[in-house]
C-alpha positions as CSV (number, residue, x, y, z in Angstrom):
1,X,-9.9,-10.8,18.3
2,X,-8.9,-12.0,14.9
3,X,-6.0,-14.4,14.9
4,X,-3.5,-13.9,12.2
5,X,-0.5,-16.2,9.8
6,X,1.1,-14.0,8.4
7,X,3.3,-14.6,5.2
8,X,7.0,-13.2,4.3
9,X,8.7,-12.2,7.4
10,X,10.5,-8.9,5.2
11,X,11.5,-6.3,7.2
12,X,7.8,-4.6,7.0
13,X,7.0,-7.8,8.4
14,X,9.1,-7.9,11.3
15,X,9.6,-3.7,11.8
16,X,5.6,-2.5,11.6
17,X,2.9,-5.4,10.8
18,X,3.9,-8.0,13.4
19,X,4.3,-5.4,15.8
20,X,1.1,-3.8,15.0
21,X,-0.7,-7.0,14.8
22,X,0.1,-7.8,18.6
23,X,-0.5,-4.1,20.0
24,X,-3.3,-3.3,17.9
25,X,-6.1,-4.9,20.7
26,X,-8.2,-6.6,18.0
27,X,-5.5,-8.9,16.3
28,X,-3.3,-12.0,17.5
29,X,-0.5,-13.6,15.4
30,X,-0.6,-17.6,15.3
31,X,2.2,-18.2,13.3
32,X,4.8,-16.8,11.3
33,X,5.6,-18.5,7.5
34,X,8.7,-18.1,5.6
35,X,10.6,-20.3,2.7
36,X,13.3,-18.5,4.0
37,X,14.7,-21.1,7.4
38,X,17.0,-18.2,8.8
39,X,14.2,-16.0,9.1
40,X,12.8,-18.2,12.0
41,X,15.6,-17.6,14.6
42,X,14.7,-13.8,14.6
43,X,11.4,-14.3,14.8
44,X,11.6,-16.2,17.9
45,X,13.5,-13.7,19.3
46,X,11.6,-10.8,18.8
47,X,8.2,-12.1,19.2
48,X,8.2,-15.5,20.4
49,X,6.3,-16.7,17.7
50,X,5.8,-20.4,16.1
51,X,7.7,-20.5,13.1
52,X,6.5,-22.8,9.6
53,X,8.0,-22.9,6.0
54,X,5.5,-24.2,4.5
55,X,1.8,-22.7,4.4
56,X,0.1,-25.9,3.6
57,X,1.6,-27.1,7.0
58,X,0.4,-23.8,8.8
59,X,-3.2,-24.5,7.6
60,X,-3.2,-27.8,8.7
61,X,-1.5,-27.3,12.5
62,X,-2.5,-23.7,13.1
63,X,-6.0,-22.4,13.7
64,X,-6.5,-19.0,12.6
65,X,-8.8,-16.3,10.6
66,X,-6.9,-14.0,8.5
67,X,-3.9,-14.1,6.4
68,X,-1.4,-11.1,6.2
69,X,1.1,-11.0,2.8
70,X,4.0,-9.8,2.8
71,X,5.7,-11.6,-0.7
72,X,7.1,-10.7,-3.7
73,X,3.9,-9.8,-5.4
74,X,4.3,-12.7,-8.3
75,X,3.6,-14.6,-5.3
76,X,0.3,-13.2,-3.8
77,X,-1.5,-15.2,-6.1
78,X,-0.9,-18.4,-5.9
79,X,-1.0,-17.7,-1.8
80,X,-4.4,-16.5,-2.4
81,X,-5.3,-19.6,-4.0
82,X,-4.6,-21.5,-1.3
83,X,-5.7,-19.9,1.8
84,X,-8.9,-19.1,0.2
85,X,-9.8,-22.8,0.0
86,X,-9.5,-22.8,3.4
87,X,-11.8,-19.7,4.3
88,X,-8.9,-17.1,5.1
89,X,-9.9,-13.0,4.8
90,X,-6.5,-11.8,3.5
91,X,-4.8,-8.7,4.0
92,X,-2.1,-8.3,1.6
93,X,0.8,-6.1,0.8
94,X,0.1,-3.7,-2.3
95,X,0.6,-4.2,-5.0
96,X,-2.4,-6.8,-5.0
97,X,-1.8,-8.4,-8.3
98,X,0.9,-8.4,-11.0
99,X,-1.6,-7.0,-14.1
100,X,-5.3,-6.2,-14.1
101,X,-5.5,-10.2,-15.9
102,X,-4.3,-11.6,-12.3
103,X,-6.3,-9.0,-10.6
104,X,-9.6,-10.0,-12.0
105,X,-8.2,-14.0,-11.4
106,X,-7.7,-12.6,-7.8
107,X,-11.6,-10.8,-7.7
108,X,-13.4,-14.3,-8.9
109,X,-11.4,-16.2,-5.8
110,X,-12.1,-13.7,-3.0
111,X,-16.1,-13.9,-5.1
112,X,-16.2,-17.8,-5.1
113,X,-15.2,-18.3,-1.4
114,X,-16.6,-15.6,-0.2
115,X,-13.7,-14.1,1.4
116,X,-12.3,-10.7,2.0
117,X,-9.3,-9.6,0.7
118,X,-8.0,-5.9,1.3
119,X,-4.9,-4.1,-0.9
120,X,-2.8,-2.8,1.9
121,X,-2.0,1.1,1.4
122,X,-1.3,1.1,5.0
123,X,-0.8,5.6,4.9
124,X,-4.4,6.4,3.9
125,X,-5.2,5.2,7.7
126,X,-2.7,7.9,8.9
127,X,-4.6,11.3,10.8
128,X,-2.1,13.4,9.0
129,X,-4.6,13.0,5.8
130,X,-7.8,14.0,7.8
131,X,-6.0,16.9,8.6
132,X,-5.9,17.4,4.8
133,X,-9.1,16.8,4.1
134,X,-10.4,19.2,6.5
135,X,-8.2,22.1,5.5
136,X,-9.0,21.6,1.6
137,X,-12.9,21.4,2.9
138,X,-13.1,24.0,4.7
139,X,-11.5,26.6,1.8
140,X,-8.0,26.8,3.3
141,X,-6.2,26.6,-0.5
142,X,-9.7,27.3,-2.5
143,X,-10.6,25.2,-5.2
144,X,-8.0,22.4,-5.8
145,X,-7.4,21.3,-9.0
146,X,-3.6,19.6,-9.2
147,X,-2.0,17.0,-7.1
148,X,1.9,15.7,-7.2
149,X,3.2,13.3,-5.5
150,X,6.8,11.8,-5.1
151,X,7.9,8.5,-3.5
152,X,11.1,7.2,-4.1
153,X,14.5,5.9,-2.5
154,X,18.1,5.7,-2.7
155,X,19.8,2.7,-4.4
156,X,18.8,-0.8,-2.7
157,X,20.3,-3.8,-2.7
158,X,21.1,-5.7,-6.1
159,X,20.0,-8.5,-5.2
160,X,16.3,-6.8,-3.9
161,X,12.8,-8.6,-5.4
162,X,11.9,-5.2,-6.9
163,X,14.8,-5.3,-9.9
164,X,13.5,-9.1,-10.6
165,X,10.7,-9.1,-13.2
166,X,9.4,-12.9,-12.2
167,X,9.1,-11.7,-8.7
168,X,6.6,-9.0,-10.0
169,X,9.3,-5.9,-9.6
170,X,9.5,-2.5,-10.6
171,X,9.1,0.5,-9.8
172,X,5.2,0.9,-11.2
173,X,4.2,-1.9,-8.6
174,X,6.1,-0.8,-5.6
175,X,6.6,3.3,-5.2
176,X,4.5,4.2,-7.7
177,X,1.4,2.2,-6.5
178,X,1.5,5.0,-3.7
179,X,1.3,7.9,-5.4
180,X,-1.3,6.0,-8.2
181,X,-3.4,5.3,-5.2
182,X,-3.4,8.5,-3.4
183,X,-3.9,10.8,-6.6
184,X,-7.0,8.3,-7.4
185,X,-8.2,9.1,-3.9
186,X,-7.3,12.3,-3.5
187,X,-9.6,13.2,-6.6
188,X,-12.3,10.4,-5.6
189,X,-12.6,9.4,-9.4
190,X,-10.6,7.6,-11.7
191,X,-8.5,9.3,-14.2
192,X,-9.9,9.5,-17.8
193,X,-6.3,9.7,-19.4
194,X,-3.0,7.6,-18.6
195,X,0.5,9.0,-19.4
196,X,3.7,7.9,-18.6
197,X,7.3,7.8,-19.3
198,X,9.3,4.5,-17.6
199,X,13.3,4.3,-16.9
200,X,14.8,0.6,-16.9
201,X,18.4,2.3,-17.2
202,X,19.8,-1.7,-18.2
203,X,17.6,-3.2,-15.6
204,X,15.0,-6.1,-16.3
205,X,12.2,-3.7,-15.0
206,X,11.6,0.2,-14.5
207,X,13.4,1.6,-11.7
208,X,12.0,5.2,-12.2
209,X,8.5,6.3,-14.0
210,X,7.2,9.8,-13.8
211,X,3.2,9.9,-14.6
212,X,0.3,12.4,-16.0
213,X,-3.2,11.8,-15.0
214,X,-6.0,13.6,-16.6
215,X,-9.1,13.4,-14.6
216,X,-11.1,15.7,-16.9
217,X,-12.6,18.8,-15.3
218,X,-9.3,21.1,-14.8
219,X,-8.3,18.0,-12.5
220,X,-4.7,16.8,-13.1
221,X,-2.0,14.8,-11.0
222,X,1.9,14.7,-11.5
223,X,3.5,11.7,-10.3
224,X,7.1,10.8,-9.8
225,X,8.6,7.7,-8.6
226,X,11.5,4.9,-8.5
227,X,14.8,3.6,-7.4
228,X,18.4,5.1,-7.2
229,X,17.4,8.1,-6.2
230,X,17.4,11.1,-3.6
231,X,14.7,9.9,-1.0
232,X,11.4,11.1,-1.8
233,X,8.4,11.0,0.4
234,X,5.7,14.0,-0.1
235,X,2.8,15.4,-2.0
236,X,1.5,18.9,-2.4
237,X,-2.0,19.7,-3.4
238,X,-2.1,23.2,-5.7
239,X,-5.8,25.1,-5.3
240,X,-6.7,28.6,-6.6
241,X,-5.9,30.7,-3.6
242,X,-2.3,28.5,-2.1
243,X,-1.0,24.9,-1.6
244,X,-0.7,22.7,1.2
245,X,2.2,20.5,1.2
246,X,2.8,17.2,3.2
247,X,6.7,16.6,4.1
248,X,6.3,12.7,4.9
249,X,3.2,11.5,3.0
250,X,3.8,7.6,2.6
251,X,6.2,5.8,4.7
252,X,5.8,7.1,8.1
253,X,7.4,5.8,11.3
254,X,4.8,5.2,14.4
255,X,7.0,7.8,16.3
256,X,7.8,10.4,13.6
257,X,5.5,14.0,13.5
258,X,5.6,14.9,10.1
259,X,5.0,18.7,8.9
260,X,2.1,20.5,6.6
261,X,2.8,23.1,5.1
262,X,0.3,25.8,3.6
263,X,1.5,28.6,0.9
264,X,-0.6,31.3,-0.1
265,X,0.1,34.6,-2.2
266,X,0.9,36.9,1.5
267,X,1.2,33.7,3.7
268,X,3.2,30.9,4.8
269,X,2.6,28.5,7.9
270,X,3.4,25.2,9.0
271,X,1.9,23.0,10.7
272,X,2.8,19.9,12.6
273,X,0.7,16.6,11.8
274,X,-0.7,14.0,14.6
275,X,1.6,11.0,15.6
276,X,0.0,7.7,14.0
277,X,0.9,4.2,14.2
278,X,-0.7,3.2,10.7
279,X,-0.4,-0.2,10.3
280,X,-1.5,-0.4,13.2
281,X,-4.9,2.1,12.1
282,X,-4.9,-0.3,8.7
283,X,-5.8,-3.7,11.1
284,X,-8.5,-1.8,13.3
285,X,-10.4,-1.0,9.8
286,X,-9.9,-4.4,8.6
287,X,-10.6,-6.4,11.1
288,X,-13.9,-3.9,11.8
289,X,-15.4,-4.4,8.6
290,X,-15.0,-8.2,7.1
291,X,-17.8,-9.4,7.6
292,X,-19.7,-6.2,5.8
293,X,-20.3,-7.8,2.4
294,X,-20.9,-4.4,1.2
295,X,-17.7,-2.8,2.3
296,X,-15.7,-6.3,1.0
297,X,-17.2,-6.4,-2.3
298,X,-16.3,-2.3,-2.6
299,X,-12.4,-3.6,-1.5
300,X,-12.7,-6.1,-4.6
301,X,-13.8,-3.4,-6.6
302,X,-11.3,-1.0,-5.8
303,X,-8.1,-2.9,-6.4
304,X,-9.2,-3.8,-9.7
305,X,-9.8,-0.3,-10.7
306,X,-5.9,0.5,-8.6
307,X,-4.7,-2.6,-10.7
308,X,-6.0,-1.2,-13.9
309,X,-4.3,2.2,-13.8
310,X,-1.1,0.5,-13.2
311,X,-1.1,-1.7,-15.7
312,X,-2.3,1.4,-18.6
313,X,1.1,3.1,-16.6
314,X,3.1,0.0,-17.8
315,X,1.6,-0.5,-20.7
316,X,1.5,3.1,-22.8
């Protein structure tokens, strides 16, 4: 059992990492940390859970492992900073870093105290994807050779982290590191051209970016993402014989069966995906492997090279 403080009590917090974190049979939470006082009450309530405000106080009264973010991502550094003095693997909400500068910054502390830390793209642990894999493996579309992707929500609140630029917002950062991350793993390679056209619309940040990757090789991936918008949760995988589409590729309820769809020139099917608690999928695969240097040094290595495409995104 690895015992757990986790960090920003949001409401993926407190609706699907808590919860996952108590039922998953290899985690415990310790404590709960907030700056926010209010939060505390609901915590108590749903979970029963010791309540702090201030992380140097958790490290000093609680005894635990690992550390699970869930901050405004300006913040995950300096959070980093100081559980990693103390030892602490971290799992942290994506994105990781604010540019590929801080990302780097973030690689030499995780190196220095030799500590894991793990981006958390919580759907990649969903079965629905195997299923994927398998199909596309075994011929079902032929040869694939373009991926889109779409993740993106109705208007939030005004007052929401993600419009704030100091708070690390934007649209780049939250939706579209989703898409970024599944086209990059989707292909297995990193792209070898960056395109993309970003939508502030008066606000501080981008609240909508759509996104070309070239991955050489007849290998492409369209990407669309943002705020203030229809909701938007899919991809669909285009190969030289038909294309499978996924209906609810990202943010996935524990309970909710999602549906695949494959296309071909005569035929079309559906098909419906395994049930799939991912969080709760994201904490067995952590906690299994943080002690593998290997597999912790390949985690440092892959959210810099996530990190670095989304920063070319912001930055062309």
């Amino acid at each position: 059992m690895i015992r757990f403080a986790v960090v920003g009590c949001g409401n993926i917090a407190k609706r699907s990492t808590i919860p996952a974190l108590i039922k998953s049979g290899v985690s415990s939470v310790v404590v709960c940390i907030d700056i926010n006082p209010v939060v505390e009450k609901e915590i108590k309530e749903k979970f029963d859970l010791p309540f702090e405000t201030d992380i140097e106080v958790a490290l000093a009264k609680y005894q635990f492992d690992a550390v699970y973010i869930s901050t405004p991502v300006s913040i995950h550094k300096n959070i980093i900073e100081k559980v990693a003095k103390h030892h602490k693997h971290i799992l942290c909400e994506k994105s990781l870093a604010v540019n590929y500068e801080e990302a780097l910054e973030i690689a030499s502390i995780a190196r220095e105290n030799n500590i894991a830390i793990f981006e958390g793209f919580m759907y990649q642990f969903h079965a629905q994807h195997a299923v994927v894999k398998d199909l596309i493996e075994s011929g079902e579309i032929g040869t694939p050779f373009h991926y889109q992707a779409w993740f993106g929500f109705p208007p939030i609140a005004s007052t929401d982290f993600r419009y704030k630029k100091s708070l690390g917002g934007g649209a780049v950062l939250d939706a579209g590191s989703y898409t970024v991350h599944s086209a990059r793993h989707f292909f297995n390679q990193e792209p070898k051209e960056v395109f993309s056209v970003l939508e502030n619309e008066m606000h501080e940040v981008e609240i909508r970016g759509t996104v070309l990757l070239n991955f050489a090789n007849s290998k492409t991936a369209h990407l669309v993402f943002g705020f203030n918008n229809k909701y938007q949760n899919k991809y669909i995988i285009w190969g030289t014989t038909g294309t499978i589409t996924l209906e609810r590729a990202f943010g996935i309820p524990s309970d909710y069966q999602s549906t695949l769809i494959i296309d071909k020139q005569d035929s079309k099917r559906e098909i419906a995906m395994p049930i799939c608690d991912h969080f709760v999928e994201e904490i067995k695969y952590f906690v299994k492997q943080i002690k593998n240097k290997n597999i912790t040094e390949q985690w440092i290595l892959e959210f810099l090279s996530q990190s670095k495409i989304l920063s070319q995104i912001k930055n062309t």
